[in-house]
C-alpha positions as a printed Julia matrix, in Angstrom:
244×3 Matrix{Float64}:
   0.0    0.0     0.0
   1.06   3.51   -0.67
   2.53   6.18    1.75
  -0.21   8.59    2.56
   0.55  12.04    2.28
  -0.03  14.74    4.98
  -1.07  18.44    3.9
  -1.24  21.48    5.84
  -4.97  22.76    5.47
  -3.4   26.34    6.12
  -0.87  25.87    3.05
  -4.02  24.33    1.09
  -6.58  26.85   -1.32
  -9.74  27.07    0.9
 -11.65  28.74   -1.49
 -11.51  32.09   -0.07
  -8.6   33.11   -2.32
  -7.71  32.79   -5.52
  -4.83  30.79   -6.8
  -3.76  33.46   -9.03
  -4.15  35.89   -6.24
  -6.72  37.63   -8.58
 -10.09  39.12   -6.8
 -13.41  37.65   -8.11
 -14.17  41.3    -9.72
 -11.02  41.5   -11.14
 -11.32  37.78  -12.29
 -14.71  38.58  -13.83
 -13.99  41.99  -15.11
 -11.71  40.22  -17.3
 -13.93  37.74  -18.62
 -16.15  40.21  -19.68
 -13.45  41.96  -21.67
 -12.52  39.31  -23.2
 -15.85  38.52  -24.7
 -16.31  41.88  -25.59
 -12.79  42.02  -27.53
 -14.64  39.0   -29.39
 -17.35  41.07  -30.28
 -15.07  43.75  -31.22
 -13.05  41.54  -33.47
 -15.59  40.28  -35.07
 -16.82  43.57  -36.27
 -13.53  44.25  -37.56
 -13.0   40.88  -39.45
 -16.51  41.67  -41.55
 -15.5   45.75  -42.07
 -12.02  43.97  -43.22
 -14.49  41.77  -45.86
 -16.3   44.13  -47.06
 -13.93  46.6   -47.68
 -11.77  43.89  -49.48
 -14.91  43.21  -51.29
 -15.52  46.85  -52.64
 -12.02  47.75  -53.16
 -12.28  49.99  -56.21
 -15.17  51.73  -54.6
 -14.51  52.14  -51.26
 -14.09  55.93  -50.26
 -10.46  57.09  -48.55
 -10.74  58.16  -45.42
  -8.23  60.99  -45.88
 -10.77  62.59  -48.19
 -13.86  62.03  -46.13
 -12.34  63.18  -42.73
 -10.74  66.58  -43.04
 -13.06  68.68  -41.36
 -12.12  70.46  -38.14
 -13.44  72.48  -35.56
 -13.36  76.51  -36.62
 -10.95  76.14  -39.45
 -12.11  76.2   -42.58
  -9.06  74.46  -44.65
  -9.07  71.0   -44.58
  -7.09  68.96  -42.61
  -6.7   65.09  -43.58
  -7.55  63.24  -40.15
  -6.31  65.74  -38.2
  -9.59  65.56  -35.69
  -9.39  62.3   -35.36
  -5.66  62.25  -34.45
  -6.29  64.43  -31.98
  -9.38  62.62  -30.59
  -7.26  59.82  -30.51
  -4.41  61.54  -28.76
  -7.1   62.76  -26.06
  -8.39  59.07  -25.24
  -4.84  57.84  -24.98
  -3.57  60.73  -23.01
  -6.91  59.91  -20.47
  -5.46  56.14  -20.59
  -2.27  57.84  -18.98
  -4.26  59.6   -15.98
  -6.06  56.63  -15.34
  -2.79  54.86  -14.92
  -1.51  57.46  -12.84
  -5.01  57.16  -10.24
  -4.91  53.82  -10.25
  -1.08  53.76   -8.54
  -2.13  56.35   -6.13
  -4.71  53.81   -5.03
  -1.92  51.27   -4.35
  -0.1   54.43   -2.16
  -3.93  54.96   -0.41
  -3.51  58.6    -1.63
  -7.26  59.71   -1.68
  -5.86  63.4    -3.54
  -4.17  61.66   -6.37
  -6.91  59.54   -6.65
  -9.34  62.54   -7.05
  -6.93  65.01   -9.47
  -6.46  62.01  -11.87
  -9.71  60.18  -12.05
 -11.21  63.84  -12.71
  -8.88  64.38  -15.85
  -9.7   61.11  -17.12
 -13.39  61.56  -17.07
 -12.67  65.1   -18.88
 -10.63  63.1   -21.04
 -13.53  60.59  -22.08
 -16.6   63.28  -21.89
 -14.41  65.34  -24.72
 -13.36  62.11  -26.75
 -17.43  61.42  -26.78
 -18.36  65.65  -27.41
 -15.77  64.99  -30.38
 -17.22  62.18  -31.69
 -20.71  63.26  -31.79
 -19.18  66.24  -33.55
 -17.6   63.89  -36.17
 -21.07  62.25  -36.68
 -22.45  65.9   -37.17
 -20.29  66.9   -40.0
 -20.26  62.99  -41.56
 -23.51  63.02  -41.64
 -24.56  66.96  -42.97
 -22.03  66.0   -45.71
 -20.0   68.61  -47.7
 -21.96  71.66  -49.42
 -21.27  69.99  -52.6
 -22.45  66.66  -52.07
 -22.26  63.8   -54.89
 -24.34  62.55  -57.74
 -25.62  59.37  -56.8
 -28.3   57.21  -58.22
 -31.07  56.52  -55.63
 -33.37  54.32  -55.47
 -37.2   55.72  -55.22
 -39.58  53.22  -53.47
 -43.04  54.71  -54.62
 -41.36  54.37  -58.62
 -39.59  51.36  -58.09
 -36.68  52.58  -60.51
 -33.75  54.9   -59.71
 -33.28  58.27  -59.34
 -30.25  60.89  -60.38
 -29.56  63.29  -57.39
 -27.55  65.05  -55.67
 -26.54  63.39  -52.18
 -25.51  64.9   -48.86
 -23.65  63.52  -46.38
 -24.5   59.81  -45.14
 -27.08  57.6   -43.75
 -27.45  53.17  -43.73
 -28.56  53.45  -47.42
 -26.55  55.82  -49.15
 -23.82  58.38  -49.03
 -21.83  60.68  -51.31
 -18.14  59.35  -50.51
 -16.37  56.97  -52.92
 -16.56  56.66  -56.45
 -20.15  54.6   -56.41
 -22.75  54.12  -53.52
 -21.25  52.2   -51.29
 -23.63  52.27  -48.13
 -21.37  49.24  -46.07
 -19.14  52.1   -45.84
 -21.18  54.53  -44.11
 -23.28  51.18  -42.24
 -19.84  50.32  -40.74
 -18.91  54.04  -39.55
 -21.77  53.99  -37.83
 -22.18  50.67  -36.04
 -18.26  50.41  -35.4
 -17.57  53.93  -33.99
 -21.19  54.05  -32.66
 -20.51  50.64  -30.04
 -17.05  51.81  -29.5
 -18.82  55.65  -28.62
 -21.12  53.7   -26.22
 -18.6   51.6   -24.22
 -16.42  55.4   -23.59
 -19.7   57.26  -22.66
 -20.92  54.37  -20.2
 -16.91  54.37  -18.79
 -17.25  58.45  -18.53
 -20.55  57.28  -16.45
 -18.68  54.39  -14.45
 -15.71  56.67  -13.77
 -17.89  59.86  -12.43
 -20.02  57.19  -10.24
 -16.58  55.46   -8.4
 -15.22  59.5    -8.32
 -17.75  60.15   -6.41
 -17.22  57.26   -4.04
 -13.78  58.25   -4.17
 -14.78  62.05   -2.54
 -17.22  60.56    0.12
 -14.11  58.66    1.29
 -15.49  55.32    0.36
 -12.79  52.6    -0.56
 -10.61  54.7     2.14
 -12.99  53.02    4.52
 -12.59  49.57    2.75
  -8.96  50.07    2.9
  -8.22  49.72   -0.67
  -8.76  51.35   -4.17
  -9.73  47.58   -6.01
 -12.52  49.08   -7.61
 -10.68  52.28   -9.23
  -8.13  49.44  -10.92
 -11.21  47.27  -11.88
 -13.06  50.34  -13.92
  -8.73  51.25  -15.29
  -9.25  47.82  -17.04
 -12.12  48.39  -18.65
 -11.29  51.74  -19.5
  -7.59  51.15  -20.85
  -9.51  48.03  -22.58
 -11.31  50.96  -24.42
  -8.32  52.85  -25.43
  -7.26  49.91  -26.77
 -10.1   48.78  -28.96
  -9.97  52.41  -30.59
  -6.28  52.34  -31.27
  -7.54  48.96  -33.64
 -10.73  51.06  -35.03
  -8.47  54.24  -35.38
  -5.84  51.94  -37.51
  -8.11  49.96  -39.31
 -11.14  52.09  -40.35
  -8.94  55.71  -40.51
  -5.44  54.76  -41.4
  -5.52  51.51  -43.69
């Protein structure tokens, strides 16, 4: 018969902490973004096959995005660099609250969680202001064939902007283009604004003096995944949709 073998129940996993030493919320927090990086990816991969698909046709993004705020020449992506540079710069102050947490410094907590919540609520003001000026189009707008549903046949005008059926960049009508804008900076748009939310609500717990009580800042480094998960996913949108 084999030896038995002795272990010491206060060496041995319990259950009330994990192997990895890894919180639960931590633990699940990353979970979730990892499904949502799926989802993410995903979107990607089919913007990648369309755009493959509609080579010739699809519309440069240097010539659709030059617009910017109170100047009147344009300026090839310029906006969207900067937007860019404002969500990664907010990545940066979130960094910088999250070690004062691990220092229990309740100030440094509070100056840098408020510039990253500046940070996102501009990135999301910028964005809508994108959509604006995507949308209204340029004065001159494009030809475009368009389909009438009371004739049944199609129509020569002149188009405006964009919407999910048609829109006056690229050489043809190309709505994927314009469906894609939408839907891919529109989900990204909703995970900063709900962060911008998330971040004001655990600032606020941070000025009532809440996690000092608790003894720890856990749940300002759970909400600096998320939100440098976010940074993250826009750096691939910004690349992809913008810059290839």
């Amino acid at each position: 018969m084999g030896q038995s073998v002795e272990i010491d129940t206060k060496e041995a996993w319990g259950g009330g902490q994990s192997p990895f030493r890894v919180s639960y919320g931590k633990m699940m927090m990353w979970f979730f973004l990892i499904s949502d990086a799926l989802t993410f990816g995903g979107l990607l991969t089919a913007y990648g096959f369309a755009r493959h698909k509609y080579a010739d046709q699809w519309p440069k993004a240097e010539d659709v995005f030059t617009h910017f705020p109170f100047v009147e020449q344009h300026l090839p992506l310029a906006y969207v660099g900067l937007m860019t540079f404002i969500l990664i710069m907010s990545s940066v102050t979130m960094v910088l609250a999250v070690e004062a947490g691990h220092r229990m410094d309740k100030r440094g907590v509070t100056v840098w969680m408020f510039w990253t919540i500046i940070g996102g609520a501009t990135f999301v003001g910028s964005q809508a202001w994108e959509w604006y000026h995507f949308i209204h189009g340029t004065d001159v707008g494009s030809l475009r064939d368009v389909f009438d549903r009371e004739t049944g046949t199609y129509v020569r005008q002149v188009v405006h902007g964009a919407n999910m059926t048609v829109n006056e960049y690229g050489n043809y009508d190309v709505p994927q283009f314009a469906n894609f804008f939408f839907f891919i900076t529109g989900f990204h748009g909703t995970h900063v604004f709900s962060g911008v939310v998330i971040n004001f609500i655990i600032f606020m717990n941070v000025l009532k003096g809440t996690y000092e009580k608790r003894g720890h800042y856990e749940m300002v480094e759970k909400v600096g995944l998320y939100w440098h998960f976010v940074d993250l996913v826009w750096v691939f949108v910004f690349t992809f949709f913008y810059l290839l």
